[in-house]
C-alpha positions in Angstrom: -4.3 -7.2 21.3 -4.2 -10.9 19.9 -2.1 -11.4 16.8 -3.8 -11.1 13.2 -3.7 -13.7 11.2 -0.9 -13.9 8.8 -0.4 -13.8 5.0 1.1 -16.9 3.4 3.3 -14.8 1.3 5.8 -16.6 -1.0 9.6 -15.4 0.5 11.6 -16.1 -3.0 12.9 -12.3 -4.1 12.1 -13.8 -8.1 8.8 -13.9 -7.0 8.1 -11.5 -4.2 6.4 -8.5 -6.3 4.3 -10.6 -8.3 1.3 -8.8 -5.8 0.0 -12.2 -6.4 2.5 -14.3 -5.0 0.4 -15.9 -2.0 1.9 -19.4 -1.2 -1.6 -20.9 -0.9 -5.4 -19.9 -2.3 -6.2 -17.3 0.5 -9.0 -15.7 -0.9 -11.1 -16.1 2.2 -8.9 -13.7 4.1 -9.1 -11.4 2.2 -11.2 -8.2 2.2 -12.4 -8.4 -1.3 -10.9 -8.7 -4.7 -6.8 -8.1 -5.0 -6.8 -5.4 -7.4 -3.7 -6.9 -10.1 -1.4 -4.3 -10.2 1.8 -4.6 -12.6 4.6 -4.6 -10.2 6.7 -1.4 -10.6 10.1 -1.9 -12.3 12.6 1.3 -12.4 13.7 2.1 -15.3 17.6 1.7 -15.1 18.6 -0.4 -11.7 22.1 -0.8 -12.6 23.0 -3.2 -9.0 19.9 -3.5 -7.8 18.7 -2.1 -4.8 18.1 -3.7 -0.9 14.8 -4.8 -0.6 13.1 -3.8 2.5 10.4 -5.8 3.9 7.2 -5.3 3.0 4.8 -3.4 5.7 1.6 -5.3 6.3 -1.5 -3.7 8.2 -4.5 -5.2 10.3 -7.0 -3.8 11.7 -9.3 -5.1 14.3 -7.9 -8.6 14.0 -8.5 -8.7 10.3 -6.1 -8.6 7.2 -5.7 -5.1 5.8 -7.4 -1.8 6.7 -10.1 -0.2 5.2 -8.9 2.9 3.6 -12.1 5.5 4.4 -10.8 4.8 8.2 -7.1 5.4 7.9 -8.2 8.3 6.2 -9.4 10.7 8.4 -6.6 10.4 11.4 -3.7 9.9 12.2 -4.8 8.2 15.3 -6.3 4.5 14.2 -8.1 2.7 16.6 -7.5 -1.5 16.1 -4.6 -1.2 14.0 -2.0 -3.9 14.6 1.4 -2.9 16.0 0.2 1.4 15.2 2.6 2.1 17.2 5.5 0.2 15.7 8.0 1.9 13.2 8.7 0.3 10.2 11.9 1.3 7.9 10.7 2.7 4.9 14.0 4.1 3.4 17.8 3.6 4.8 18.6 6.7 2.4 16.5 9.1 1.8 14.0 11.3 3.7 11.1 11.3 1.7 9.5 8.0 -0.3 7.3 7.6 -3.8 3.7 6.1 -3.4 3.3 4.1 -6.9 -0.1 3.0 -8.4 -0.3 0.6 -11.4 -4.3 0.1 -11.7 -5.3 -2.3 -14.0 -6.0 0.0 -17.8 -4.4 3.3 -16.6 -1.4 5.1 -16.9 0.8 4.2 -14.1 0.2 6.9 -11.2 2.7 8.1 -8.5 2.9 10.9 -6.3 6.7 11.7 -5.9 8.2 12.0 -2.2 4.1 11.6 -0.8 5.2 9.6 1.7 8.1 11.4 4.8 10.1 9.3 6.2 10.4 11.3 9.9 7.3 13.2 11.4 7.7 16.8 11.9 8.7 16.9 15.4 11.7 18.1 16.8 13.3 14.7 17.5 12.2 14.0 14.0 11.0 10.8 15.2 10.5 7.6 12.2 7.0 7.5 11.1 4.6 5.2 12.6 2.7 2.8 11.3 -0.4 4.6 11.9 0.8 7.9 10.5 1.9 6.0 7.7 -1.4 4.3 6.7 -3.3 7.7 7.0 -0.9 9.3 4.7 -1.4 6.0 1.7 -4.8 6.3 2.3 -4.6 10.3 1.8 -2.6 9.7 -1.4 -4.7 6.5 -2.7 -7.6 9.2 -2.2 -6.4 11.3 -4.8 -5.4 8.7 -7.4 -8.9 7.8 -7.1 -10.0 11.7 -7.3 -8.0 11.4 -10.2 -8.8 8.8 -12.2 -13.0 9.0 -11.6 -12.8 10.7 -15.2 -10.2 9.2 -16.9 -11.4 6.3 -19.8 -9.3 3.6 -18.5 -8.2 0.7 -21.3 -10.0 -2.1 -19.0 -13.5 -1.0 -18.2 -14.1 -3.7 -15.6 -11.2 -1.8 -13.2 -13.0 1.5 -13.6 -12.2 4.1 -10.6 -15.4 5.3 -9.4 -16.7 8.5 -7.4 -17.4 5.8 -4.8 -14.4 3.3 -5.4 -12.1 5.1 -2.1 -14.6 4.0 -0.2 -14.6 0.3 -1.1 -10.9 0.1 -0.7 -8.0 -1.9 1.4 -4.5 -1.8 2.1 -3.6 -4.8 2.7 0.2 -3.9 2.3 2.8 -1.3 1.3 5.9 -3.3 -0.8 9.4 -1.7 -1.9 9.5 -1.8 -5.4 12.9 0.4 -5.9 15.1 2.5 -3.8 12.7 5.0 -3.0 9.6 3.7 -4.1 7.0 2.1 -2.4 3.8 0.2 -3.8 0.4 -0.8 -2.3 -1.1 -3.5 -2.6 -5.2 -3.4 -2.7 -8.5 -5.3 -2.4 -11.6 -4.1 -3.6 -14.9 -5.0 -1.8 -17.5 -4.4 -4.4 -20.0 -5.8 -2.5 
């Protein structure tokens, strides 16, 4: 399978989490709009934390994956490295999936995200299993918010908005927490 392209992504930790951080106008690459998410900031981080790296997907050569087909298995055809393991906590066993939509209250879904499968070897999660369970959990924020009045109309969740929707990236925003980053094909 031939690489994907990559994402000019800005490496200086002041800017990392800005979500839109990209070293050069990439637009183009991208699978629609990149929804502006506030980045996530714990409330009392006394030291810090060690900043993973962030976990990137493509699918079928192309930047990000569209979340109606990480949804419905575990098994995902044309994903990038599905195979591959990525480290989402040294710590714990379980992660956070946070959501900061643009005009709604921010949205997580505490320990959504296991860190092992259910096996006996209790093998890491791949990336595969991992996209199908953001896209399970960026599901129900959208379930979620469809009825909700949101203080900036023109980011309105939709009954049809899940299915317009990419991860383009998962990004460690605290120890513990992890935060997607999103485009939006209206089109």
């Amino acid at each position: 399978m031939a690489q994907p392209p990559a994402l000019p992504i800005a490496t200086n930790p002041s800017t990392h989490h800005t979500f839109v951080d990209y070293t050069e106008p990439i637009p183009s690459l991208l699978p629609g709009l990149l929804v502006p998410q506030q980045v996530y900031r714990p409330q009392s981080a006394p030291g810090g934390f060690v900043r993973l790296d962030s976990i990137p997907f493509c699918h079928n050569g192309r930047i990000g994956i569209r979340l109606r087909d990480a949804v419905d298995s575990a098994r995902i055809a044309g994903l990038y490295a599905a195979q591959s393991q990525p480290t989402l906590s040294e710590t714990g066993m379980r992660v956070t999936l946070r959501i900061l939509w643009p005009g709604y209250q921010e949205w997580r879904y505490e320990n959504g995200i296991d860190i092992f499968d259910h096996t006996y070897n209790a093998n890491p999660q791949t990336l595969e299993r991992i996209a199908n369970k953001v896209a399970k959990l960026i599901r129900t924020f959208c379930e979620e918010m469809t009825n909700a009045n949101p203080a900036e109309p023109g980011w309105a969740v939709g009954a049809d908005t899940f299915n317009q929707l990419y991860l383009i990236e998962l990004r460690h925003v605290s120890k513990g927490s992890w935060q997607p980053v999103i485009c939006w094909d209206r089109a």
